[in-house]
MARBA-3410 file (N, C-alpha, C, O; in Angstrom, 1 decimal):
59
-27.3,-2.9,13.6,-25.9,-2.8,13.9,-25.0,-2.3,12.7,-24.0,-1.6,12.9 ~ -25.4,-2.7,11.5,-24.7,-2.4,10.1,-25.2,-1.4,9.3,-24.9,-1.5,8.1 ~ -25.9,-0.4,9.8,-26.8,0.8,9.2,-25.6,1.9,8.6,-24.6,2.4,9.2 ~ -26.0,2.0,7.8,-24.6,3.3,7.4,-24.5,4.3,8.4,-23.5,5.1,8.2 ~ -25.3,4.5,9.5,-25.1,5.7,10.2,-24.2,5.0,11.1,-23.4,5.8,11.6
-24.1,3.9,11.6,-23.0,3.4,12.3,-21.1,3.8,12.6,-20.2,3.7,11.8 ~ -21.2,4.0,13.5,-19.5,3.7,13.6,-19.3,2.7,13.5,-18.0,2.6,13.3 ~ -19.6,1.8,13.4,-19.5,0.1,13.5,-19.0,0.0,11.8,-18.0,-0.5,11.3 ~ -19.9,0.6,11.4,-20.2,0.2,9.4,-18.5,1.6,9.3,-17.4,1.2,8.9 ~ -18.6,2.5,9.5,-17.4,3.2,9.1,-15.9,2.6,9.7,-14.8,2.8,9.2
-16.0,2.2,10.3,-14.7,1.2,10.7,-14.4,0.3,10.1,-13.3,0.2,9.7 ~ -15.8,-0.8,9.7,-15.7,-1.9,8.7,-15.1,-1.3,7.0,-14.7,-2.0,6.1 ~ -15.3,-0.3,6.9,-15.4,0.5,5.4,-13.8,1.1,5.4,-13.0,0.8,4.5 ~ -13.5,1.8,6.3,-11.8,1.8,7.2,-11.0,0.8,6.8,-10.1,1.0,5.9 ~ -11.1,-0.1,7.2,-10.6,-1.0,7.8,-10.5,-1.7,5.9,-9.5,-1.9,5.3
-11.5,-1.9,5.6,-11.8,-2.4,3.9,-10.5,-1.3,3.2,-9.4,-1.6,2.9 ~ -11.0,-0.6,3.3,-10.0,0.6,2.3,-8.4,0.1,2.5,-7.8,-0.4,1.6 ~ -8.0,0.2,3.8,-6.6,-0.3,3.9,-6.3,-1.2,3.3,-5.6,-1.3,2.3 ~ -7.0,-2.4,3.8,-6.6,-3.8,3.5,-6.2,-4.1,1.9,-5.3,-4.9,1.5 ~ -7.2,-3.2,1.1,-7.4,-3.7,-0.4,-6.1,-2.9,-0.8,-5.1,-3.4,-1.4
-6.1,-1.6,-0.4,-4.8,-0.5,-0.8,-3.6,-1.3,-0.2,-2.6,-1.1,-1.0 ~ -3.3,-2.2,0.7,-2.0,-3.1,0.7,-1.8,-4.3,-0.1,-0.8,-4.5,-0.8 ~ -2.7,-4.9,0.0,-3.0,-6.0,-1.2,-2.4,-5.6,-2.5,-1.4,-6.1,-3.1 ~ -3.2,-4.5,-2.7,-2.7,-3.4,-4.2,-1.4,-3.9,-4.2,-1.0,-4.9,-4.8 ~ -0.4,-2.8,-3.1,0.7,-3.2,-2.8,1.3,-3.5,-3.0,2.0,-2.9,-3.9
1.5,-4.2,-2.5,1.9,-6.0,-1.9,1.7,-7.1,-3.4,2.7,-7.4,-4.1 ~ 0.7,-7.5,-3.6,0.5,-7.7,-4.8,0.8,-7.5,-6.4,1.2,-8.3,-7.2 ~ 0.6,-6.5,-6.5,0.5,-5.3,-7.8,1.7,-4.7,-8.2,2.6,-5.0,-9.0 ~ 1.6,-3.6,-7.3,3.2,-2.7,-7.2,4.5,-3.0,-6.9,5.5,-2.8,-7.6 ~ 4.5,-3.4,-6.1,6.1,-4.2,-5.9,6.9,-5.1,-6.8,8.1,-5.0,-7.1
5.7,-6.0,-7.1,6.3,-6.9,-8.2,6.3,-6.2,-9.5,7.1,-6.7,-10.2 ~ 5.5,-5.2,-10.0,5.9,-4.5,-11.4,7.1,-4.2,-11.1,8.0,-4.5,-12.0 ~ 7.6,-3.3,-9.8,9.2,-2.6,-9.7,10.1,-3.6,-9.3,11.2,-3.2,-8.9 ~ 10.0,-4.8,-9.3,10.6,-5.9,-9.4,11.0,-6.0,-7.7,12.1,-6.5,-7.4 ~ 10.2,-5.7,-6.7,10.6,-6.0,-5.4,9.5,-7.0,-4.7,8.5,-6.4,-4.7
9.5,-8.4,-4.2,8.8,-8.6,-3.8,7.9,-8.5,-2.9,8.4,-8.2,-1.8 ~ 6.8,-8.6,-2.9,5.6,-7.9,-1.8,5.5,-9.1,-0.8,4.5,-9.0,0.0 ~ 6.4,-10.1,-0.7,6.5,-11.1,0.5,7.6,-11.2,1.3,7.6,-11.3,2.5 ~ 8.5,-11.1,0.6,9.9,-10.9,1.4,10.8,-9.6,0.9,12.0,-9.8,0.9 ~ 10.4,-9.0,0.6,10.9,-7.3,0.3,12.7,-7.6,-0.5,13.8,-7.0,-0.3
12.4,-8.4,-1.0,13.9,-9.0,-1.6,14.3,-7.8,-2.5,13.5,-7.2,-3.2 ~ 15.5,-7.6,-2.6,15.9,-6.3,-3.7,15.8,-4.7,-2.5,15.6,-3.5,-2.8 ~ 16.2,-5.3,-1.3,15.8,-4.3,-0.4,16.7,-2.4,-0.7,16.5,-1.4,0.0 ~ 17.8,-2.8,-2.1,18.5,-1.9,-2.1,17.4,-1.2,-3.8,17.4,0.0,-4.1 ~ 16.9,-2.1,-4.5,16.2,-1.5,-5.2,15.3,-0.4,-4.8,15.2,0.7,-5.2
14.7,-1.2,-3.8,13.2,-0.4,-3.1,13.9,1.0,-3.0,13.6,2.0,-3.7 ~ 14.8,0.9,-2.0,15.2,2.4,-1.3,15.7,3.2,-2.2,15.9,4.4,-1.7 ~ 16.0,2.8,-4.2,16.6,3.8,-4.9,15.2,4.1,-5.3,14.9,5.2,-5.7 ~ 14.5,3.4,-5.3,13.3,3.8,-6.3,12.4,5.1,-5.1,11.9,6.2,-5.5 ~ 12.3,4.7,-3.8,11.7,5.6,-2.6,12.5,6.6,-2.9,12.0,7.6,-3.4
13.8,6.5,-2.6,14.3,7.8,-3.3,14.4,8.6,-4.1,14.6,9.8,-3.9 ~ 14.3,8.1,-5.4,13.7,8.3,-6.7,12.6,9.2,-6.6,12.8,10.3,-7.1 ~ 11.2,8.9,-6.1,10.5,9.0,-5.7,9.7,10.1,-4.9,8.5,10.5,-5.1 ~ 10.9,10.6,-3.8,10.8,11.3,-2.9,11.5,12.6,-3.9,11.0,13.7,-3.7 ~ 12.3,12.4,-4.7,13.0,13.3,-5.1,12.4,14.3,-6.5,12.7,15.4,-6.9
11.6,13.5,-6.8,10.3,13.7,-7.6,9.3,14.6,-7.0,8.6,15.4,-7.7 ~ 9.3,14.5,-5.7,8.0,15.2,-5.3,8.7,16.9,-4.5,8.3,18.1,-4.5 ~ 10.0,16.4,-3.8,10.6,17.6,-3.6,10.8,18.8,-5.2,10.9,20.0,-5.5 ~ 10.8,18.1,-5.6,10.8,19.3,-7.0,9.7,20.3,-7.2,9.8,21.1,-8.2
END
């Protein structure tokens, strides 16, 4: 059932990838930019830094 050739095993590996990349996050990221990854407190920080951000990449 868990053989790498599985859809079963690439969904579990899916599914792994997201979870760790939010954790990251949630955990890591947010609180370095000083917004929390639990209750998104600083909700006007977030949106200067996304903007920030975005405005970065339009360039």
């Amino acid at each position: 059932m868990w053989d790498r050739s599985s859809a079963w095993f690439d969904l579990a590996v899916i599914l792994g990838v997201v979870a760790v990349s939010a954790g990251i996050e949630h955990l890591w990221w947010l609180p370095t930019h000083g917004i929390s990854g639990w209750t998104a407190e600083l909700h006007d920080k977030y949106l200067a830094l996304v903007a920030r951000r975005s405005a970065l990449r339009s360039e």
